[in-house]
NUDREN-703720 format. One line per field, with one value per residue (C-alpha): x, y, z; chain; residue number from 1. Coordinates in nm, 3 decimals. Layout:
BEGIN
u (X:...)
v (Y:...)
w (Z:...)
cadena (A:...)
num (NUM:...)
% end
This chain:
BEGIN
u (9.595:9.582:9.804:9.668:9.486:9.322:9.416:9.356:9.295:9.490:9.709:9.513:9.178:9.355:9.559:9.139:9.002:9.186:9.329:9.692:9.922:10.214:10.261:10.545:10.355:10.650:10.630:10.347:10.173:9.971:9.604:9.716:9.441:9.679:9.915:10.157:10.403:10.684:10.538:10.506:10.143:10.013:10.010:9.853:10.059:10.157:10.514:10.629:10.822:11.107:11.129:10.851:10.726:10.388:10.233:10.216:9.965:10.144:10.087:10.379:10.464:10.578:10.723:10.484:10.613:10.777:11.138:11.185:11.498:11.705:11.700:11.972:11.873:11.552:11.430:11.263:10.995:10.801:10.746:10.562:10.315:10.037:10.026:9.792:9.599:9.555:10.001:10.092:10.137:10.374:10.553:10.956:10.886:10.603:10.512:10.733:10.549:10.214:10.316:10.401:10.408:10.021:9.924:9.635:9.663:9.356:9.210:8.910:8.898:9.159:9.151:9.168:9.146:8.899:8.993:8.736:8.729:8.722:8.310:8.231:8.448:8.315:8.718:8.990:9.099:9.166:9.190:8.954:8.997:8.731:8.715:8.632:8.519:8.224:7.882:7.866:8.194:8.185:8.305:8.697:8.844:9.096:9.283:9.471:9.834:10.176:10.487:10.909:11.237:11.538:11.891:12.096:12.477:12.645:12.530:12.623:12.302:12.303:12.259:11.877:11.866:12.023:11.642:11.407:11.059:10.799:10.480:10.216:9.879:9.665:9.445:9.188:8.992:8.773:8.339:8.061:8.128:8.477:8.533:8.326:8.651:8.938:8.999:9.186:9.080:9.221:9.105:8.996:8.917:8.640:8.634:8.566:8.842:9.133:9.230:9.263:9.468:9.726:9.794:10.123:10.092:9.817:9.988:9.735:9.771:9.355:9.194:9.394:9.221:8.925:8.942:8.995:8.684:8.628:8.607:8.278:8.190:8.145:7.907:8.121:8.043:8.260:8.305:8.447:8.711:8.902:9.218:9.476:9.512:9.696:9.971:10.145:10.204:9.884:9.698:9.408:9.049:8.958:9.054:8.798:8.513:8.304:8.364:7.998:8.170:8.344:8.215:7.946:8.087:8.180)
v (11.723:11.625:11.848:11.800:11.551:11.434:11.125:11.077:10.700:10.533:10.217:9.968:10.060:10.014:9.700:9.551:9.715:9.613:9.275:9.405:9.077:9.319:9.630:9.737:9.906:10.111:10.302:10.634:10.861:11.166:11.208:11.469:11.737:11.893:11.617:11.791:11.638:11.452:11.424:11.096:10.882:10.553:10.326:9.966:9.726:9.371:9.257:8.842:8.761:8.617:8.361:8.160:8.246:8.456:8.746:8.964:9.244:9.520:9.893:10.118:10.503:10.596:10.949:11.128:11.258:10.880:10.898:10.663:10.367:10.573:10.929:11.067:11.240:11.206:11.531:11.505:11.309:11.679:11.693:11.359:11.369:11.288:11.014:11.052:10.764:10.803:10.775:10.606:10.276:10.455:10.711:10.588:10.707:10.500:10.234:9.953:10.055:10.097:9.697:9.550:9.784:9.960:10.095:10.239:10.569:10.598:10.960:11.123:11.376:11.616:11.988:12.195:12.553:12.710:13.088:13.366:13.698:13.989:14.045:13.666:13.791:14.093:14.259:14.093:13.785:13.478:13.143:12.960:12.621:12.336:12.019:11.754:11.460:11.165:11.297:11.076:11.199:10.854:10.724:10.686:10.735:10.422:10.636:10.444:10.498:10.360:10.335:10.266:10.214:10.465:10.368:10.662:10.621:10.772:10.482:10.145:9.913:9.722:10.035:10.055:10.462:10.399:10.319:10.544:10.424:10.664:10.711:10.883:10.919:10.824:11.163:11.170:11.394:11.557:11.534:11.681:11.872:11.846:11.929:12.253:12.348:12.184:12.038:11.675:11.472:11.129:10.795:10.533:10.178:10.009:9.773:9.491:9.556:9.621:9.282:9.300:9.623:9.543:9.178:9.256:8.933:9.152:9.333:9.397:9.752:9.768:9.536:9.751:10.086:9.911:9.870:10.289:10.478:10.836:10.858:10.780:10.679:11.066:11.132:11.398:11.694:11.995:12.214:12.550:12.592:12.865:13.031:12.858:12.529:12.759:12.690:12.363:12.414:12.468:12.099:11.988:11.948:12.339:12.315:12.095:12.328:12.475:12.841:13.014:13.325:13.207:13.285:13.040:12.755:12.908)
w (9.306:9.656:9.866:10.222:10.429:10.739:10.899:11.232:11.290:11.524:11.465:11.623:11.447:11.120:11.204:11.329:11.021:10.725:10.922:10.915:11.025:11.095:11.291:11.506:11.816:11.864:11.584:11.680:11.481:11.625:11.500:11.188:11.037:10.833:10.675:10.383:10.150:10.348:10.685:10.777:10.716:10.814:10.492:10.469:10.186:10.149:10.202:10.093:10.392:10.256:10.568:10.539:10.210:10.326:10.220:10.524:10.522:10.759:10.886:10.823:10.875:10.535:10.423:10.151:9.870:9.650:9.614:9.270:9.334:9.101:9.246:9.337:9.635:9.815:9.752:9.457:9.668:9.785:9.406:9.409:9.609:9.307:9.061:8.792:8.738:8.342:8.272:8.613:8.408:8.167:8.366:8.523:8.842:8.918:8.643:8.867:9.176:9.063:8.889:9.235:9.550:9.617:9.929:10.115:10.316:10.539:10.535:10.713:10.412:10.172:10.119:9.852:9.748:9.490:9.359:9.460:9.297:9.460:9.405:9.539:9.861:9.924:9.910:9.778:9.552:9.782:9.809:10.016:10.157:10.181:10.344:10.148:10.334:10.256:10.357:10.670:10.815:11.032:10.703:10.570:10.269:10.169:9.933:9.636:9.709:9.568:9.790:9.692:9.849:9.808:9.971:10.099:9.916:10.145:10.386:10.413:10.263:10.604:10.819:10.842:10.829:10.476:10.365:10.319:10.224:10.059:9.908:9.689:9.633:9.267:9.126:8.847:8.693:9.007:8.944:9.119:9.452:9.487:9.089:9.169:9.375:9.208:8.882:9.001:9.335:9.504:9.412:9.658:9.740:9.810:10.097:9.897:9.667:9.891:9.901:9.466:9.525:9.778:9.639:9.505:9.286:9.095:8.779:8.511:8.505:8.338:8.586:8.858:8.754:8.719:9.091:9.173:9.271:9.371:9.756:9.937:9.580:9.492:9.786:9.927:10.131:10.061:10.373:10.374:10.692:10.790:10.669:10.998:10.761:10.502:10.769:10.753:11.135:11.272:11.334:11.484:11.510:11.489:11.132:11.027:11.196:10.902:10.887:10.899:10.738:10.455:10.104:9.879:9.687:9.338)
cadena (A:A:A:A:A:A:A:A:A:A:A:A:A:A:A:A:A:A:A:A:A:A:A:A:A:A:A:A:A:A:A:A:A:A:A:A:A:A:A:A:A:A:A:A:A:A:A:A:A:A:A:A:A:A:A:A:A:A:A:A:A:A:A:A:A:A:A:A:A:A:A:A:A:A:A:A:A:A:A:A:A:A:A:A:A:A:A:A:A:A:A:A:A:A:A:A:A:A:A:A:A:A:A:A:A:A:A:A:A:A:A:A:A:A:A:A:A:A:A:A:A:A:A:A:A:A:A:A:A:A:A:A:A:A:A:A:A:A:A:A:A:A:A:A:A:A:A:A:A:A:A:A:A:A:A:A:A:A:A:A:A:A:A:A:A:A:A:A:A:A:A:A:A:A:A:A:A:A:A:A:A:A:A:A:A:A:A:A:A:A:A:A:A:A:A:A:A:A:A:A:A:A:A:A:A:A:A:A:A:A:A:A:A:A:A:A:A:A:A:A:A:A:A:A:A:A:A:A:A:A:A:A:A:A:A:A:A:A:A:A:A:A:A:A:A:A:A:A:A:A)
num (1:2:3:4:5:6:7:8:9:10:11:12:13:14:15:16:17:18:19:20:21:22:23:24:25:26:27:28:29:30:31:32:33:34:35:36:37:38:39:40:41:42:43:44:45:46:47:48:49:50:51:52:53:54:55:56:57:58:59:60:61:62:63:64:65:66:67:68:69:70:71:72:73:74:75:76:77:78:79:80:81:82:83:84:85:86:87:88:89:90:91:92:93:94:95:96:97:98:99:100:101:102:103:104:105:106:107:108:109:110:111:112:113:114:115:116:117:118:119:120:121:122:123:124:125:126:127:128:129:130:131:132:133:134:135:136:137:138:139:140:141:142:143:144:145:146:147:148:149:150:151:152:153:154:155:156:157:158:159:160:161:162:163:164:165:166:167:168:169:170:171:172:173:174:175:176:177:178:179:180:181:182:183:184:185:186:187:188:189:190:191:192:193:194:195:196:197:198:199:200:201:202:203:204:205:206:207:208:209:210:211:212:213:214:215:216:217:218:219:220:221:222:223:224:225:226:227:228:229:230:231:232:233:234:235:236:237:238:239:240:241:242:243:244:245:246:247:248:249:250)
% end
């Protein structure tokens, strides 16, 4: 799965980057190194504006964790964090918006945790986090997302804090260094097949997978960082310093 990330680009590198058409400048985010399930994350998508009949590509904050149309409460979303890419096309919660409402959540890198034994720590059974992040850490990660609207009943539809809008993020089966430390990873985009992923007109649910790729195209780098990130409330750049002290990859 992917149950953390970095992401600390700002708005107007993305909106320049990926040619985003709409972006409320407003609307903040704070450089994150330790984004968990329903914080907020910048998402690129395509909208039709129902005005004049465009497709608008636009920037928005969107909640992690996808809260399907037909929940009945929004907090189902922390247990969606992760689509998997192999039944996303079959599954309720998803198949509509993996059909006609893909996103991209730009990422510096994810983290997961491989299990030590006691005799690779030296004392006792742990957990220890890596950073896993392209080899030329100049380089993002355009990770393959999906995103949904859920209305609040107990508002009125015209009251815009009635609307929620969330997302999640498309896993496969994880290979080389980051499958050395966990079993599932985040899929990715190409540049030169966003354009294919966030046309919402685009529905062949084949010819859509066919666009996924593992980050970096599998040239990752996985560092091992300290224990703070274990803590959803510690954040920032200290976390992603490689820990000199921490244990060899298993």
């Amino acid at each position: 799965m992917c149950g953390r990330f970095v992401s600390t680009s700002s708005p107007q590198d993305l909106v320049a980057e990926l040619s985003v058409t709409r972006w409320d400048p407003a609307v903040t985010l704070a450089p994150d190194y330790n984004v968990a399930p329903t914080a907020n994350v910048w998402a690129v998508l395509e909208r039709l504006d129902k005005e004049t009949g465009e497709v608008e590509r636009q920037l928005r904050a969107l909640r992690w964790g996808l809260v399907p149309s037909w929940a009945k409460d929004p907090s189902v979303g922390s247990r969606m964090i992760n689509a998997r890419v192999e039944t996303v096309h079959e599954k309720p919660a998803y198949r509509k918006a993996f059909a006609a409402r893909r996103c991209l959540l730009p990422a510096d890198g994810f983290y997961e945790w491989a299990q030590l034994t006691a005799e690779q720590t030296g004392g006792k059974a742990r957990k220890q986090p890596y950073f896993i992040r392209p080899e030329d850490p100049a380089q993002k990660m355009w990770l393959a997302g999906l995103y949904e609207f859920w209305r609040d009943p107990g508002r009125d539809r015209e009251d815009p804090a009635a609307w929620w809008t969330t997302c999640t993020i498309l896993t496969t089966e994880a290979t080389d260094v980051a499958g050395r430390v966990h079993p599932r990873m985040p899929l990715a985009l190409a540049p030169a097949d966003v354009d294919g992923w966030l046309d919402p007109a685009h529905t062949d649910p084949d010819s859509l997978r066919a666009l996924l790729h593992q980050p970096a195209d599998g040239r990752l780098a996985a560092v091992p960082v300290g224990l703070a990130v274990n803590n959803v409330r510690n954040n920032g750049p200290e976390l992603i310093v490689p820990d000199p002290a921490a244990p060899p990859m298993p």
